[in-house]
C-alpha positions as CSV (number, residue, x, y, z in Angstrom):
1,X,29.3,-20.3,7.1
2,X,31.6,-21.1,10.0
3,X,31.3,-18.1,11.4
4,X,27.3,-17.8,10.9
5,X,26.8,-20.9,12.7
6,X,28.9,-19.9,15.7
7,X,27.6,-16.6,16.0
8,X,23.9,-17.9,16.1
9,X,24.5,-20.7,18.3
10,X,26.4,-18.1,20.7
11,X,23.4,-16.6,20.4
12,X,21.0,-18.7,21.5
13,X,23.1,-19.7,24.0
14,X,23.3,-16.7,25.9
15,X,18.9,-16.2,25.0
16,X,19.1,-19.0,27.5
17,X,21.1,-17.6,29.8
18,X,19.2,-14.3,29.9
19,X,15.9,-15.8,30.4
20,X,16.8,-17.6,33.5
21,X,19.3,-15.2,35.3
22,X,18.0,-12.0,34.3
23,X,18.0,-10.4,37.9
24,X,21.9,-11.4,37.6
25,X,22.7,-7.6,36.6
26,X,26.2,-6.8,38.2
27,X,29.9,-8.1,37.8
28,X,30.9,-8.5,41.4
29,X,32.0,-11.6,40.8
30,X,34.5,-10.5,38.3
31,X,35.6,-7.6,40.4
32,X,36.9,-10.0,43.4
33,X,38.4,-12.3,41.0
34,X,40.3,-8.7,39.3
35,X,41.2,-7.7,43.0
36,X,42.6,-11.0,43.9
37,X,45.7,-10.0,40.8
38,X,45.7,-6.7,41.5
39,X,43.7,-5.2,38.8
40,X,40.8,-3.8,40.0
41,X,41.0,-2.0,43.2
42,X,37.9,-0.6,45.2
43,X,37.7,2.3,47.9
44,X,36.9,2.5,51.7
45,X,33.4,1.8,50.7
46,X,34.1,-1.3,48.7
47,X,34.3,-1.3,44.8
48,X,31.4,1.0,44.1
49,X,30.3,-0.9,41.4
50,X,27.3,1.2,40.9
51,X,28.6,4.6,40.1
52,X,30.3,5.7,36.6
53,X,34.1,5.4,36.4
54,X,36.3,8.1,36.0
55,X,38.8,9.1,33.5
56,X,41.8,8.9,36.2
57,X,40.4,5.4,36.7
58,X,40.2,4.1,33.3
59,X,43.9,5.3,33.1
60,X,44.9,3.7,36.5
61,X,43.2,0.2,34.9
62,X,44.7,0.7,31.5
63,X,48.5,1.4,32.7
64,X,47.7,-2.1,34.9
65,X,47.0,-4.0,31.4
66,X,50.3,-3.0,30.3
67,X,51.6,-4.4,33.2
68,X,53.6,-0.9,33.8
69,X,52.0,0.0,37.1
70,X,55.3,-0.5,39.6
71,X,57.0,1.6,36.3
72,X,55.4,4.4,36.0
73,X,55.1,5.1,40.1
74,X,59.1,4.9,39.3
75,X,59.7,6.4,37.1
76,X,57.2,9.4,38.0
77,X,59.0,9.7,41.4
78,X,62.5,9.5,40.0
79,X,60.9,12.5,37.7
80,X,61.4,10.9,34.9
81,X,57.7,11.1,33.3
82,X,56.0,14.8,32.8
83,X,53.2,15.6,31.1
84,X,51.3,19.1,30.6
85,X,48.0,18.6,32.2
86,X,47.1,21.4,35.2
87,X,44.3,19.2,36.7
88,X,45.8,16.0,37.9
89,X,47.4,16.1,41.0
90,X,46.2,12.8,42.9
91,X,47.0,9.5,43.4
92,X,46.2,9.1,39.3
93,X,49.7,12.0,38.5
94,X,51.9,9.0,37.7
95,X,49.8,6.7,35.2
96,X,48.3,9.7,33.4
97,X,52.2,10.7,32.9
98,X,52.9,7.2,31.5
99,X,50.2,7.2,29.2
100,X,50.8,10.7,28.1
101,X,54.8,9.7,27.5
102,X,53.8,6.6,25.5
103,X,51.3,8.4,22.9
104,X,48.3,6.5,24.5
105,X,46.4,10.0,25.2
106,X,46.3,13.7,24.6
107,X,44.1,14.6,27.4
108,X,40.6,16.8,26.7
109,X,43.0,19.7,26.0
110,X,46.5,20.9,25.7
111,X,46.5,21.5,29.6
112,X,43.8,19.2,30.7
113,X,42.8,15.8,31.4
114,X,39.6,15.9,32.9
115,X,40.3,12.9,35.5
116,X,37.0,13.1,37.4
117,X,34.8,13.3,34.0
118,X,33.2,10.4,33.5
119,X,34.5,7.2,31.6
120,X,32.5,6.0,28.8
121,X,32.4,2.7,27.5
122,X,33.9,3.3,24.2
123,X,36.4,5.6,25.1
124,X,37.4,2.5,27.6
125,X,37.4,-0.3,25.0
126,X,39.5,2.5,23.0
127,X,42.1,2.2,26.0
128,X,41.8,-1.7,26.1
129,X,42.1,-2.2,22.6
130,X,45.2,-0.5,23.0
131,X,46.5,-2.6,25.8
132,X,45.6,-5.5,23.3
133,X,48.1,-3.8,21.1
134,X,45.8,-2.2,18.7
135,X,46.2,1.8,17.3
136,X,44.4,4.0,15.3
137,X,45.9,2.0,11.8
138,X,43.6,-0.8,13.0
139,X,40.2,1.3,14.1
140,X,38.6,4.8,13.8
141,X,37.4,6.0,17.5
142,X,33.9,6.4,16.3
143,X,34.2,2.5,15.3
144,X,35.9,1.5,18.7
145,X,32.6,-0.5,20.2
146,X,32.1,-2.4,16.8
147,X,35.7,-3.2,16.6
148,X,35.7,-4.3,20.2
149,X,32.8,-6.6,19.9
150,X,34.5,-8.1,17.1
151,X,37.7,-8.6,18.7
152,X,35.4,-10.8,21.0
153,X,35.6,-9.0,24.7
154,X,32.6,-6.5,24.1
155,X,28.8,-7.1,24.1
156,X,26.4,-4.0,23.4
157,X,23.9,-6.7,24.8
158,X,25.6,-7.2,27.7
159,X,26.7,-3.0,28.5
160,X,23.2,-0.9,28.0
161,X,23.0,2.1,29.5
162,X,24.6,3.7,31.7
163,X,28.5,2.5,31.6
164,X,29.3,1.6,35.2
165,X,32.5,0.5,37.1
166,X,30.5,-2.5,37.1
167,X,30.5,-2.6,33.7
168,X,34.3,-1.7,33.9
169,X,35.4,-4.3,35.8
170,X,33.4,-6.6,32.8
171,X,35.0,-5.2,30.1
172,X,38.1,-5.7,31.9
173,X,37.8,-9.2,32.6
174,X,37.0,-10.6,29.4
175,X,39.8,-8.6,27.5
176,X,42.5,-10.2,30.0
177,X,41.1,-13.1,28.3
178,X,41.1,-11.7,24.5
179,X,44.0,-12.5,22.4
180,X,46.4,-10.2,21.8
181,X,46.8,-8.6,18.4
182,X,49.9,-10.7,17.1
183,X,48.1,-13.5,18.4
184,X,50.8,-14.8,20.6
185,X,48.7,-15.1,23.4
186,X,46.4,-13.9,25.1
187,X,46.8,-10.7,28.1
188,X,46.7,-12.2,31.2
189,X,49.4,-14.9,29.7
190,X,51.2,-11.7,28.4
191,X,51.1,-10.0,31.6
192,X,51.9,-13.4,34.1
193,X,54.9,-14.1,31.9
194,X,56.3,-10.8,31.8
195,X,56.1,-10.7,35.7
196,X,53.3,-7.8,36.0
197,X,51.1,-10.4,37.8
198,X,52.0,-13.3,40.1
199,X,51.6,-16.5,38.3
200,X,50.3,-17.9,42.0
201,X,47.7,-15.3,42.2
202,X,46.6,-15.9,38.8
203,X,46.6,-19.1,38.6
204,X,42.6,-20.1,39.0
205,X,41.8,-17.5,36.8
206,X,44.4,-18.4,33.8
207,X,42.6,-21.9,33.9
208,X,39.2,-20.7,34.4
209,X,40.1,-18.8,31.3
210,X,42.1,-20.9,29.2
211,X,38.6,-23.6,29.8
212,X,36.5,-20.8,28.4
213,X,39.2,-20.0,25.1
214,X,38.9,-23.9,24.9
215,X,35.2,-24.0,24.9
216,X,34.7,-20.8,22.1
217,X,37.8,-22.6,20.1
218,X,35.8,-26.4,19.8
219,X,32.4,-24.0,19.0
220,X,34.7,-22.3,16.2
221,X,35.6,-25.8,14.9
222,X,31.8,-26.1,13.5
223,X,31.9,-26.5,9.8
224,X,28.5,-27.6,9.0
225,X,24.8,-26.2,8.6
226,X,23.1,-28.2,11.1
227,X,23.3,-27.8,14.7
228,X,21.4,-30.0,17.4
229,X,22.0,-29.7,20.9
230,X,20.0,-30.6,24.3
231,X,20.9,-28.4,27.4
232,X,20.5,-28.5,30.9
233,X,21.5,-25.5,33.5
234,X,21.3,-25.8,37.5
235,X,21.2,-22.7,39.4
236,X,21.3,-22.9,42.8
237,X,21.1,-19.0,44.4
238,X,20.3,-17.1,47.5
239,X,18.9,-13.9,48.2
240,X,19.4,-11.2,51.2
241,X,17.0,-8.4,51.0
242,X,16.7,-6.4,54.2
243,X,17.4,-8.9,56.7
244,X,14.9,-11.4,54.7
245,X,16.7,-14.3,53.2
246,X,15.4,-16.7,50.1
247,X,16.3,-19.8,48.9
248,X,15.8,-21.2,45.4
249,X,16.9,-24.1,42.8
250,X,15.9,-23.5,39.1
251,X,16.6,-26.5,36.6
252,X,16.0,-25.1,32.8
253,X,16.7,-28.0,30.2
254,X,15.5,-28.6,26.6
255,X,16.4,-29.0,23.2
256,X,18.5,-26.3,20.3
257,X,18.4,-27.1,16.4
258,X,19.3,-24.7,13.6
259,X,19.3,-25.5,10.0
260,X,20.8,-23.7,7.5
261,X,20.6,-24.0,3.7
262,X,22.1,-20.8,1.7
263,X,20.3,-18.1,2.8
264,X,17.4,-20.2,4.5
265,X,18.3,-20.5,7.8
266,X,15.4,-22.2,10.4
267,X,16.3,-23.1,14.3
268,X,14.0,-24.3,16.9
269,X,14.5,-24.2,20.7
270,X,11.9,-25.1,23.5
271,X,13.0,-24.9,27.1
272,X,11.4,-25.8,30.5
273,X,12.2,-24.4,33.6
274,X,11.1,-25.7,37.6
275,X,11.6,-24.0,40.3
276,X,12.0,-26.0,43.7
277,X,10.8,-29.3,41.2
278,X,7.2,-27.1,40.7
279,X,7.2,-26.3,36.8
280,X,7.8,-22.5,36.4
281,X,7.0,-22.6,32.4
282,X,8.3,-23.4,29.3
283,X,9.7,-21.0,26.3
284,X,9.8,-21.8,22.8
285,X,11.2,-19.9,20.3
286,X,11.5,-20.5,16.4
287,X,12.9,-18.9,13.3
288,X,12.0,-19.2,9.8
289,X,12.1,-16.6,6.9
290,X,13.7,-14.0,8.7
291,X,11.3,-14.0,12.1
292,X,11.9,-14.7,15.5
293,X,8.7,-16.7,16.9
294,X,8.3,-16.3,20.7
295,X,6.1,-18.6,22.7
296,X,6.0,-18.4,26.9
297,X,3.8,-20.5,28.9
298,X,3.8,-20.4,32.6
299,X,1.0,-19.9,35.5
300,X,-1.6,-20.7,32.8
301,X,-0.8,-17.8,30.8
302,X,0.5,-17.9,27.3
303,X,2.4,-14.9,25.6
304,X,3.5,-15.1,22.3
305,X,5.2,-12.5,19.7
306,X,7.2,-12.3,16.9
307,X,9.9,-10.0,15.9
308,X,12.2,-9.8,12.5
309,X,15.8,-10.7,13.0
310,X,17.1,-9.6,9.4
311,X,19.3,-7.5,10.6
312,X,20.6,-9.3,13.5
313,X,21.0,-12.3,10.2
314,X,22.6,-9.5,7.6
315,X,25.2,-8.6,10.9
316,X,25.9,-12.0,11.2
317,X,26.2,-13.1,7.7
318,X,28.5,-10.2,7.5
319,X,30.9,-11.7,9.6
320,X,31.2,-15.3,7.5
321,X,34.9,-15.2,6.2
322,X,36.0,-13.0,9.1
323,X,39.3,-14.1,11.0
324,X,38.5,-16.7,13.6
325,X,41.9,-15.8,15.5
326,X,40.1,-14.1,18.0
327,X,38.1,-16.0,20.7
328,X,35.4,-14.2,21.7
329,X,35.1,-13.7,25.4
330,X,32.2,-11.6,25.7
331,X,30.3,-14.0,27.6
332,X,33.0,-14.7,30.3
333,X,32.1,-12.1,32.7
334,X,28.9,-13.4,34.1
335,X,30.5,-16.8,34.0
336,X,31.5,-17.7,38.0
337,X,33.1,-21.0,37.0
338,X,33.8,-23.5,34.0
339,X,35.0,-27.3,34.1
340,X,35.7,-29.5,31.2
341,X,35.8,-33.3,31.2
342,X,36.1,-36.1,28.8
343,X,33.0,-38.2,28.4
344,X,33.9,-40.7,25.4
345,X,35.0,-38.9,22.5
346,X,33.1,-35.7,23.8
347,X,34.2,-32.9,25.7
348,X,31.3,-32.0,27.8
349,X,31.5,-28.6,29.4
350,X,29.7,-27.8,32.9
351,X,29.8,-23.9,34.2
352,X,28.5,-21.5,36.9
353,X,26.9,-18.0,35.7
């Protein structure tokens, strides 16, 4: 039940967070923060977030998790590292070598590696899995994406479509935030402690991260059936679009409850949003009997639907019993910044998206 009651209360959570900062589509964000260690690196046109990664850059990224980057360029010069692939000759030679020497991949043929075909997403949560310390005894490739989103740093929700360096960059961060497989730590820890990235340059991030793991741990420690929370978000954003610049302030507050008795499981949530203090609507949403009820109100109009959720509740259900070991950090991305503070015997936790 644990489990259940995390995973729908995640769930609303981020229904919240969609609804108000929905034109909030891209990862830049997390792609400075990734540059600022290293990690992510962009070209003389900036990052290039828009455009679908390669192959020689998933393997660039995925030697960097390993914290073997300064390694391989060694060990490649020194000759050390060949591998029998014809079609990489660039500045991606010495980490396809690496990878090729440690078992990590086999290349799209006995010759070939294919390093300006395009990335997908599961054959990069494949590579980061790995990095996390996984193999093929712990997941099937066709499985990769579910076993990723259980591991806690992948969100079909969050990567539809086309998968983006954007999208990359995402992925990225959140599993530098994932635990690793023997549950030591987790792999930015891994990698500052073994020296593969400063401690100095990583040090906002490791507690903008450890804040979150804190957060997703106290929301794990839920053993009951009943949930009942109020919420309040402030965002504060400007826009630049062709030389013509807008302001805004949205405030969305309300109320979350959830029930749940065996298999009868009921929430209720009702949200109000202002923009600039004028009331820009409120949402409501309820579920009973395996429906979603959807009710939006705003300039006067009222929109309501319903959809059944019974297999978003068996998926769920599914998980009860599953090891909690894991946080789940597939939120983190489109978080800018978290802060925790003690308020009585509460924790209350305050963050940017």
């Amino acid at each position: 039940m644990k489990k259940f009651i995390v995973t729908l209360a995640a769930v609303m959570l981020m229904t919240v967070l969609a609804a108000t900062a929905a034109f909030a589509s891209d990862y830049d964000s997390a792609a400075k923060e990734l540059s600022g260690i290293g990690m992510f690196r962009g070209t003389g046109t900036g990052f290039e977030l828009d455009r679908a990664p390669t192959r020689a850059e998933a393997a660039v990224m995925l030697v960097r998790m390993y914290g073997a980057e300064d390694q391989a360029k060694a060990d490649f010069a020194a000759g050390k590292l060949a591998d029998p692939f014809t079609d990489v000759k660039n500045y991606a030679a010495p980490y396809v070598a690496w990878l090729y020497n440690k078992g990590l991949t086999t290349g799209t043929s006995a010759t070939t590696f294919t390093p300006a075909a395009a990335c997908s997403d599961q054959m990069y949560c494949a590579f980061v899995l790995r990095a996390l310390g996984y193999d093929s005894s712990d997941f099937k490739y066709a499985d990769t994406l579910a076993f990723a989103e259980k591991k806690g740093f992948y969100s079909a929700e969050m990567f539809s479509g086309k998968f983006l360096r954007d999208d990359l960059a995402a992925v990225t961060y959140q599993a530098l935030a994932a635990d690793m497989k023997d549950g030591s730590t987790y792999l930015l820890d891994s990698l500052v402690k073994s020296g593969a990235v400063d401690k100095t340059a990583a040090q906002s991030m490791e507690t903008k991260m450890e804040t979150y793991r804190a957060m997703e741990k106290s929301m794990a420690a839920v053993d009951s059936g009943t949930m009942d929370a109020d919420v309040t978000m402030t965002m504060d954003y400007n826009m630049d679009e062709n030389g013509t610049k807008t302001s805004s302030k949205t405030v969305t507050s309300g109320n979350m409850k959830m029930i749940t008795k065996g298999t009868d499981i009921q929430m209720a949530e009702v949200m109000k949003t202002t923009a600039d203090g004028a009331d820009a609507g409120t949402s409501s949403v309820w579920m009973k009997d395996g429906w979603m009820y959807v009710q939006a109100v705003a300039n006067g109009t009222t929109s309501q639907y319903k959809y059944a959720v019974a297999d978003e509740l068996a998926a769920a259900r599914a998980m009860e019993g599953t090891d909690l070991t894991n946080s789940s950090t597939s939120a983190l991305a489109i978080i800018k910044s978290i802060e925790a503070k003690t308020a009585g015997t509460d924790t209350v936790y305050t963050f940017v998206a």
